[in-house]
PDB file of N, CA, C and O in Angstrom, chain B, residues numbered from 101:
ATOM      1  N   UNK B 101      -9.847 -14.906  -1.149  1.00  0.00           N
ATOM      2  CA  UNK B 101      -9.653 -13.472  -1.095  1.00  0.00           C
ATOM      3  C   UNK B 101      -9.295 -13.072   0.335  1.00  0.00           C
ATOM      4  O   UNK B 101      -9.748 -13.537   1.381  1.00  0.00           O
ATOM      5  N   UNK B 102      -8.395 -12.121   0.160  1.00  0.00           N
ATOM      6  CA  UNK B 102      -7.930 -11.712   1.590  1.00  0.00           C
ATOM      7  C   UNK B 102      -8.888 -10.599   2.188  1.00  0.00           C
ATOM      8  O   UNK B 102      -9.592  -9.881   1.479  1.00  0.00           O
ATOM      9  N   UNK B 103      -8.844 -10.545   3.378  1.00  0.00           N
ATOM     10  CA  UNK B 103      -9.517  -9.632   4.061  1.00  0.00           C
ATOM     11  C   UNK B 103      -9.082  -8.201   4.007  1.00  0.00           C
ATOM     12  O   UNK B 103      -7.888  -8.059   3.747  1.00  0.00           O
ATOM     13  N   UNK B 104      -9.829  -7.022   4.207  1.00  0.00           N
ATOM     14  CA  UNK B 104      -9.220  -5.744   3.981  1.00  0.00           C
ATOM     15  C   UNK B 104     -10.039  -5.146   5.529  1.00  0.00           C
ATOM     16  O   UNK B 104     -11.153  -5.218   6.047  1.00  0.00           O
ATOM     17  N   UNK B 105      -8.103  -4.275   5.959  1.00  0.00           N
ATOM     18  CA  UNK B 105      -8.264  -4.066   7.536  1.00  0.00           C
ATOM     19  C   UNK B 105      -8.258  -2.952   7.146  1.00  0.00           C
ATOM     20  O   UNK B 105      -7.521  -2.576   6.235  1.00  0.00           O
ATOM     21  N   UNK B 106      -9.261  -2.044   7.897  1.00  0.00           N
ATOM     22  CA  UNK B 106      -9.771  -0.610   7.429  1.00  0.00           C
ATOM     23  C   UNK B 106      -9.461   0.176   8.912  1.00  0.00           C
ATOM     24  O   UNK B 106      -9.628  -0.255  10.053  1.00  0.00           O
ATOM     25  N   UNK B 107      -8.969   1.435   8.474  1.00  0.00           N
ATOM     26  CA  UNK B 107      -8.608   2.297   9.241  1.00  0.00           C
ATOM     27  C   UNK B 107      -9.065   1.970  10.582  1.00  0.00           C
ATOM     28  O   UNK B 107      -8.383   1.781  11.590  1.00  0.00           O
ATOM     29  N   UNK B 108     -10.895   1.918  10.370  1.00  0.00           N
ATOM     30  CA  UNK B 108     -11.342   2.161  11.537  1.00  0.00           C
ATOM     31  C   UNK B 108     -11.159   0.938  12.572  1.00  0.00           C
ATOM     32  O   UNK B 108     -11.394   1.132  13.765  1.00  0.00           O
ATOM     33  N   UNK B 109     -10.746  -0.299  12.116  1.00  0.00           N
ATOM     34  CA  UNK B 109     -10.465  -1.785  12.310  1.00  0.00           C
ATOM     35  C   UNK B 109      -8.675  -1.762  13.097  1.00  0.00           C
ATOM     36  O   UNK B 109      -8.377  -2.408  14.101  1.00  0.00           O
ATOM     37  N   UNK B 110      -7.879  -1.007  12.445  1.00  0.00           N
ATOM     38  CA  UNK B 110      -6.831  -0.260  13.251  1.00  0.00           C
ATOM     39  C   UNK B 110      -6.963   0.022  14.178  1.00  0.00           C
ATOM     40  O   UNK B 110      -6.751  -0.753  15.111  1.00  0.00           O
ATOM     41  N   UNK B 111      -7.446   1.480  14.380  1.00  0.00           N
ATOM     42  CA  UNK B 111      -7.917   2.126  15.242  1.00  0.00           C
ATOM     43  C   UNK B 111      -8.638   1.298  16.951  1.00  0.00           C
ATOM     44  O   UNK B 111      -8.480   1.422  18.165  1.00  0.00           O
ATOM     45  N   UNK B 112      -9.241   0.682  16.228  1.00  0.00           N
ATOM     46  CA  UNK B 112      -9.268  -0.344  17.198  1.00  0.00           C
ATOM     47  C   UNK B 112      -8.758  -1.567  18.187  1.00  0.00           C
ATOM     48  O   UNK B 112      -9.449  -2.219  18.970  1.00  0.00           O
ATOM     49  N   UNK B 113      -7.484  -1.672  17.947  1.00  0.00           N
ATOM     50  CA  UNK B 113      -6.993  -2.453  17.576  1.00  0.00           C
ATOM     51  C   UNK B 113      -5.788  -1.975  19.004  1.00  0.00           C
ATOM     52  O   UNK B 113      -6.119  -0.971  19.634  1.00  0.00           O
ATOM     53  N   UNK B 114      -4.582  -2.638  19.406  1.00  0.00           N
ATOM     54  CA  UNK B 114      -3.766  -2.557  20.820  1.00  0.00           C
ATOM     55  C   UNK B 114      -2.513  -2.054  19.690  1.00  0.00           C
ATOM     56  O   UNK B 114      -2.770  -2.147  18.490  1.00  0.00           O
ATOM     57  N   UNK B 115      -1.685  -1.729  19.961  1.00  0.00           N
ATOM     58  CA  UNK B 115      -0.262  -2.111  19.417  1.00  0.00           C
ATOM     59  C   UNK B 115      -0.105  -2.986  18.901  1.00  0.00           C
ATOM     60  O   UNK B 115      -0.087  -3.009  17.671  1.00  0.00           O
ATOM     61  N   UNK B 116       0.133  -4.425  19.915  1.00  0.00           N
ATOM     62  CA  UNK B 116       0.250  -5.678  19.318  1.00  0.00           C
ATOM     63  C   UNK B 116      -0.579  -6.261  18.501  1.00  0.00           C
ATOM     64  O   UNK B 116      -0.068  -7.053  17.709  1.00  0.00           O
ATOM     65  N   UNK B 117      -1.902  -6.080  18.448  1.00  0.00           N
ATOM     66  CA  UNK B 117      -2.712  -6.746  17.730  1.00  0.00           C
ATOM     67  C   UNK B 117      -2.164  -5.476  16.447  1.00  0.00           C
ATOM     68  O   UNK B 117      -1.681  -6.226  15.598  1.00  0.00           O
ATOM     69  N   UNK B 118      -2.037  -4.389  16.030  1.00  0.00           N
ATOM     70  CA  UNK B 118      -1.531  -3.893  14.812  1.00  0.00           C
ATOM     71  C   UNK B 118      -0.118  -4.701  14.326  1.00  0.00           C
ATOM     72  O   UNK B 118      -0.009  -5.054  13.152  1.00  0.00           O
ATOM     73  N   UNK B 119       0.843  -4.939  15.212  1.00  0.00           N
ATOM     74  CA  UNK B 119       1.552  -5.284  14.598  1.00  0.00           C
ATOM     75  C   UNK B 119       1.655  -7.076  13.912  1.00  0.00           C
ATOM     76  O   UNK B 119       2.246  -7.652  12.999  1.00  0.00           O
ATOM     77  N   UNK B 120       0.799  -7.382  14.877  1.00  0.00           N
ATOM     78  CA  UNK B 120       0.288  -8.990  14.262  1.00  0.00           C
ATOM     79  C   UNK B 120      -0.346  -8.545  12.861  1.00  0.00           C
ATOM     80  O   UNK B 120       0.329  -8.878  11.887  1.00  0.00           O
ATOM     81  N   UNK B 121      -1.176  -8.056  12.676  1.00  0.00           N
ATOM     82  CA  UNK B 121      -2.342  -7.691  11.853  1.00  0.00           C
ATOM     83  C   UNK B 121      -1.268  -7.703  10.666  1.00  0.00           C
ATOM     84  O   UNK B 121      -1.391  -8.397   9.657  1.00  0.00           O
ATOM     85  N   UNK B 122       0.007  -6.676  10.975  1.00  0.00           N
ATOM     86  CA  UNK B 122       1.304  -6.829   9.607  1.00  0.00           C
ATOM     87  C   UNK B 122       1.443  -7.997   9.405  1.00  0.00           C
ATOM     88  O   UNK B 122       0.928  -8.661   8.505  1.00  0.00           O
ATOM     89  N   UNK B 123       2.382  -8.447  10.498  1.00  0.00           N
ATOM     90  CA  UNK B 123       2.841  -9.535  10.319  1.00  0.00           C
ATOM     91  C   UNK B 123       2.099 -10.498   9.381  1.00  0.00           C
ATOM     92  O   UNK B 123       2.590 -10.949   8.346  1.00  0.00           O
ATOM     93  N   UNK B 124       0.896 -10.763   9.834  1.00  0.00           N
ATOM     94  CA  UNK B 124      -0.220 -11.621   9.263  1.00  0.00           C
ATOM     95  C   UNK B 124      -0.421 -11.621   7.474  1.00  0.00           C
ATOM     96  O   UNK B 124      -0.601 -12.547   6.683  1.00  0.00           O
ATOM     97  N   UNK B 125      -0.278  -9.934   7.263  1.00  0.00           N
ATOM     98  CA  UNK B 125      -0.510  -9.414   5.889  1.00  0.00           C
ATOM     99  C   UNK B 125       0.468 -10.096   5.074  1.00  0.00           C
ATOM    100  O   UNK B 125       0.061 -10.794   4.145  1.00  0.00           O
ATOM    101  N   UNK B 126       1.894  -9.968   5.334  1.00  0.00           N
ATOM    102  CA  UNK B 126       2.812 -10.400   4.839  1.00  0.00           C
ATOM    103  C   UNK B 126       2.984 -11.918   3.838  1.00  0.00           C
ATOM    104  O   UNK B 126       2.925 -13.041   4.337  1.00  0.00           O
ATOM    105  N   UNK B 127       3.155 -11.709   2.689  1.00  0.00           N
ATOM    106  CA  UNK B 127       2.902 -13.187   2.120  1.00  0.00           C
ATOM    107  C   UNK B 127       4.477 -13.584   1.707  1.00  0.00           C
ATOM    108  O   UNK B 127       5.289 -12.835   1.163  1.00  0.00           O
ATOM    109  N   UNK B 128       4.689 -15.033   2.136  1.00  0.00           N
ATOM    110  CA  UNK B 128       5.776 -15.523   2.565  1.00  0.00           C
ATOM    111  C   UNK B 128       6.665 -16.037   1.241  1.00  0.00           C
ATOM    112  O   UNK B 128       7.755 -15.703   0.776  1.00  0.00           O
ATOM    113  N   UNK B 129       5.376 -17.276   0.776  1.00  0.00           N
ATOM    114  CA  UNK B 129       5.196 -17.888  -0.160  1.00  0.00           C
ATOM    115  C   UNK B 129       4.810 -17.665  -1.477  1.00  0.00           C
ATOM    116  O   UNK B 129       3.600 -17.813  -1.651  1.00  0.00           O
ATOM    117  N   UNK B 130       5.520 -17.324  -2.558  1.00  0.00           N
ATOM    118  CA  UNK B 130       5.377 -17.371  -4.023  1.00  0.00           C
ATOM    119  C   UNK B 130       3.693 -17.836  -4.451  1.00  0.00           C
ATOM    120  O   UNK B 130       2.945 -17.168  -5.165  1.00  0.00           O
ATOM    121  N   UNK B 131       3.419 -18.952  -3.898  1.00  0.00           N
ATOM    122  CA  UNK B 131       2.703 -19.682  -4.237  1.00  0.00           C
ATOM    123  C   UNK B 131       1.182 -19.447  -3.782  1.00  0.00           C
ATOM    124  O   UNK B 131       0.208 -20.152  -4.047  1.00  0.00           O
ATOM    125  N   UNK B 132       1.261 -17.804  -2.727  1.00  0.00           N
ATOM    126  CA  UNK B 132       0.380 -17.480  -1.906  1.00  0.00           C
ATOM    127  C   UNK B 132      -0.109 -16.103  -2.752  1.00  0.00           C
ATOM    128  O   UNK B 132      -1.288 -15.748  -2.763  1.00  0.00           O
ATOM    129  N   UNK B 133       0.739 -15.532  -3.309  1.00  0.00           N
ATOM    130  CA  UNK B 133       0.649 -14.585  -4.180  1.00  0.00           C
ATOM    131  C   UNK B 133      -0.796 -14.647  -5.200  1.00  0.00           C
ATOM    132  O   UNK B 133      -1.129 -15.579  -5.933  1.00  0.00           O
ATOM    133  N   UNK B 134      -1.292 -13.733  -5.044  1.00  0.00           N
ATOM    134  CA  UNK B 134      -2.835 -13.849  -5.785  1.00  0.00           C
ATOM    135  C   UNK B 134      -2.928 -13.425  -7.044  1.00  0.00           C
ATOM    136  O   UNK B 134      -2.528 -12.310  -7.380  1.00  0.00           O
ATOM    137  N   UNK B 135      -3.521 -14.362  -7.946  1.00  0.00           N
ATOM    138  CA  UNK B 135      -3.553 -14.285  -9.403  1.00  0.00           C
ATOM    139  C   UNK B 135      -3.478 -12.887 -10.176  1.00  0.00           C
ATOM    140  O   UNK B 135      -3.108 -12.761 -11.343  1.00  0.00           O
ATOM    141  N   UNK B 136      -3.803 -12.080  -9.508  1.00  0.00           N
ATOM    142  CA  UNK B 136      -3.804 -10.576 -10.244  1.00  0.00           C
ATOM    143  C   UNK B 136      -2.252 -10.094 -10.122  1.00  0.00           C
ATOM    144  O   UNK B 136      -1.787  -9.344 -10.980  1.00  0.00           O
ATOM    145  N   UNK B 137      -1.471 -10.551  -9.028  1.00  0.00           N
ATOM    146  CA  UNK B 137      -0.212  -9.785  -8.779  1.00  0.00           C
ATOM    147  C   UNK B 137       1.013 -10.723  -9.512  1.00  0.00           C
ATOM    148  O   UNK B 137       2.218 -10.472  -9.476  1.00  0.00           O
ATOM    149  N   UNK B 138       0.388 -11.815 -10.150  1.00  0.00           N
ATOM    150  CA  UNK B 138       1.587 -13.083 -10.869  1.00  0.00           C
ATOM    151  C   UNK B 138       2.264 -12.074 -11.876  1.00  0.00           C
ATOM    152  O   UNK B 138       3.488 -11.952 -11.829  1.00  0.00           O
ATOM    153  N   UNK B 139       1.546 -11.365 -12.761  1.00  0.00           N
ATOM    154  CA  UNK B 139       1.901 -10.860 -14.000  1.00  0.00           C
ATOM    155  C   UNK B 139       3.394 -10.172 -13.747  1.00  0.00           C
ATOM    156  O   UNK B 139       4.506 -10.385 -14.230  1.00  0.00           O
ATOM    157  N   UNK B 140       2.805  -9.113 -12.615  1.00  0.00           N
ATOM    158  CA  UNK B 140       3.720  -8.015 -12.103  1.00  0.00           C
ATOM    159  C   UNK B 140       5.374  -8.761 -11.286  1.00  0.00           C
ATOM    160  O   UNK B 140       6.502  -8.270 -11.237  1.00  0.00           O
ATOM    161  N   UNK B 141       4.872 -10.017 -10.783  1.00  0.00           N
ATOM    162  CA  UNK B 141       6.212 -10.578  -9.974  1.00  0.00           C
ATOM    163  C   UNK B 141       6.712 -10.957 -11.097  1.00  0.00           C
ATOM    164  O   UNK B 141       7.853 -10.504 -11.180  1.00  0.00           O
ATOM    165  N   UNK B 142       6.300 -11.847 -12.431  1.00  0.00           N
ATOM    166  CA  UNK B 142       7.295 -12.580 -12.989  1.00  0.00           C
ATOM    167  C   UNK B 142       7.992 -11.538 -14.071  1.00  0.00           C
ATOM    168  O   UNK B 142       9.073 -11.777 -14.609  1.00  0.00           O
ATOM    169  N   UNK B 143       7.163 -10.278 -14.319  1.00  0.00           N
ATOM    170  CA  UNK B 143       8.161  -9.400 -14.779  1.00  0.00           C
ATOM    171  C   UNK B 143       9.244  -8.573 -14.072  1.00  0.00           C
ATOM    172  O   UNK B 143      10.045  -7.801 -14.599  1.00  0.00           O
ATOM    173  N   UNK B 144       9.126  -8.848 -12.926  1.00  0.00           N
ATOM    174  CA  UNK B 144      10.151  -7.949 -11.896  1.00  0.00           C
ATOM    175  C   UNK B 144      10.973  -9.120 -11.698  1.00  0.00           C
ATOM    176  O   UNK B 144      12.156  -8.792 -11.605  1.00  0.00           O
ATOM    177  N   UNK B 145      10.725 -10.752 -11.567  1.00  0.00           N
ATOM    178  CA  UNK B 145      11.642 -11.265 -11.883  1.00  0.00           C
ATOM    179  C   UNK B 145      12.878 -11.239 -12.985  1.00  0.00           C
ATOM    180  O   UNK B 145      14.100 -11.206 -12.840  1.00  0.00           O
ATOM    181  N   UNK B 146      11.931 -11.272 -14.271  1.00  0.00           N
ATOM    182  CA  UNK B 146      12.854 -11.018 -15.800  1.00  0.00           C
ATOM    183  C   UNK B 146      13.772  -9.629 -15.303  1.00  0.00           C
ATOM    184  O   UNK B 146      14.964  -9.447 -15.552  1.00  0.00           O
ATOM    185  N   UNK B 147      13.036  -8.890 -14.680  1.00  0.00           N
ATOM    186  CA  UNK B 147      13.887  -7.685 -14.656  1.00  0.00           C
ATOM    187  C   UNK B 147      15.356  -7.783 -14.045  1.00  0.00           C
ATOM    188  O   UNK B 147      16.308  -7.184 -14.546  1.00  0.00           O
ATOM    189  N   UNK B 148      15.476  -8.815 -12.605  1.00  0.00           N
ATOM    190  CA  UNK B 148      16.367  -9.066 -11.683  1.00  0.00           C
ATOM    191  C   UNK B 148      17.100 -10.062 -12.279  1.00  0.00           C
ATOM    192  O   UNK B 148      18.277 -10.178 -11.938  1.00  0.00           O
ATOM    193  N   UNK B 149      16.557 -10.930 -13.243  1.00  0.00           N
ATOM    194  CA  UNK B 149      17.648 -11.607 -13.666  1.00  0.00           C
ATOM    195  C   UNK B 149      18.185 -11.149 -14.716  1.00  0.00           C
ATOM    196  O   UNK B 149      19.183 -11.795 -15.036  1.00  0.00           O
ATOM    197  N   UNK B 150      17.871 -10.066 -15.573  1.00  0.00           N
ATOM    198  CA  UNK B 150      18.313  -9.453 -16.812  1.00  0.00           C
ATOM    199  C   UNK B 150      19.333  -8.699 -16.530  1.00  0.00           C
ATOM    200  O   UNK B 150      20.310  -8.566 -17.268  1.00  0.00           O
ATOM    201  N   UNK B 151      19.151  -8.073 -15.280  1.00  0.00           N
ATOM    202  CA  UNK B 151      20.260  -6.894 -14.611  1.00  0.00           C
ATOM    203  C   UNK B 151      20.700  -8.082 -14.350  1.00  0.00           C
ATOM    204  O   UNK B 151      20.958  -8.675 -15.397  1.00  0.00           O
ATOM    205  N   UNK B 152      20.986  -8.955 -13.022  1.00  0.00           N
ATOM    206  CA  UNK B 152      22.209  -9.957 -13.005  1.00  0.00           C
ATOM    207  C   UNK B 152      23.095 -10.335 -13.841  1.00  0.00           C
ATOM    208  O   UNK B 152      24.284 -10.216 -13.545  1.00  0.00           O
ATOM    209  N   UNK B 153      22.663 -10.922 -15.178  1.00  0.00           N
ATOM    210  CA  UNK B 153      23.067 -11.162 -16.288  1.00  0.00           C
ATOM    211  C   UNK B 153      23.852 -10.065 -16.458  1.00  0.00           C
ATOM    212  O   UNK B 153      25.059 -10.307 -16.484  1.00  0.00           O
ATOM    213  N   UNK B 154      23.393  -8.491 -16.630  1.00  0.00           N
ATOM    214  CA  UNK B 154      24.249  -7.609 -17.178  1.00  0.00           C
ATOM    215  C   UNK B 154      25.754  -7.281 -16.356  1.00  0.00           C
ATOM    216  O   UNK B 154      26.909  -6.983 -16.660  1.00  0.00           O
ATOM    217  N   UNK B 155      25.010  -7.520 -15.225  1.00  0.00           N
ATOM    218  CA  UNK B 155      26.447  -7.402 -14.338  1.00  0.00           C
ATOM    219  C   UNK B 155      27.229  -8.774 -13.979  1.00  0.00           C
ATOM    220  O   UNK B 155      28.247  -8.759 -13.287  1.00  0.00           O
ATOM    221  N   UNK B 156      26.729  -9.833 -14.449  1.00  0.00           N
ATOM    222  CA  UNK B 156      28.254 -10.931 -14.909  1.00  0.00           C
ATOM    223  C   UNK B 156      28.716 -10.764 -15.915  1.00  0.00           C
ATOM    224  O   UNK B 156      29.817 -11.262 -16.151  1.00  0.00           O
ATOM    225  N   UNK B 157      28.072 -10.032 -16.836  1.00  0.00           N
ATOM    226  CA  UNK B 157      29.042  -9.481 -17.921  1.00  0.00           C
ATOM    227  C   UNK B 157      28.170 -10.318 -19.068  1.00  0.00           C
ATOM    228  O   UNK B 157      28.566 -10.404 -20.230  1.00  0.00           O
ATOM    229  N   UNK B 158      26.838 -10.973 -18.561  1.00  0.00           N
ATOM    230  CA  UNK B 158      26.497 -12.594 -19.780  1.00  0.00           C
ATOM    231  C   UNK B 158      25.123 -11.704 -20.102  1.00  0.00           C
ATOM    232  O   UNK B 158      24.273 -11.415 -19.260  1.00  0.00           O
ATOM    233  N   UNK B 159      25.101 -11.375 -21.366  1.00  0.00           N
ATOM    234  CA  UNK B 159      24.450 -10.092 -21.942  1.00  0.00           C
ATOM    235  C   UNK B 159      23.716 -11.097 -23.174  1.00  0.00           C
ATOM    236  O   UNK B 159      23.601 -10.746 -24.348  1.00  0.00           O
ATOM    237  N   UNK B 160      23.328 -12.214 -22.698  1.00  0.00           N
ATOM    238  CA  UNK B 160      22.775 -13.108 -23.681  1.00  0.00           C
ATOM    239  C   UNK B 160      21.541 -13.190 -23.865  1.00  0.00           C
ATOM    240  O   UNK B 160      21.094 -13.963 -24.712  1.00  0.00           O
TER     241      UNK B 160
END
């Protein structure tokens, strides 16, 4: 489980260490993606390849 950076943890925090703190958040890897959010990616996948499909014209 990932950690949760709270306002007041901000607040505290330099510039740089906020913008690390993003950076850090950021998940790179598919494979890093946490079991609750799989559902939601592989239907936004179907979605991106369904539209692709529609716009090569392959409506299969």
């Amino acid at each position: 489980m990932r950690r949760v950076t709270t306002v007041s943890d901000i607040e505290a925090m330099t510039p740089a260490e906020r913008g690390q703190s993003f950076e850090d958040s950021i998940i790179y890897d598919l494979d890093q993606v946490p079991t609750e959010f799989q559902p939601a990616l592989e239907a936004q996948r179907q979605r991106v390849l369904e539209r692709e499909a529609r716009l090569r014209g392959n409506t299969t």
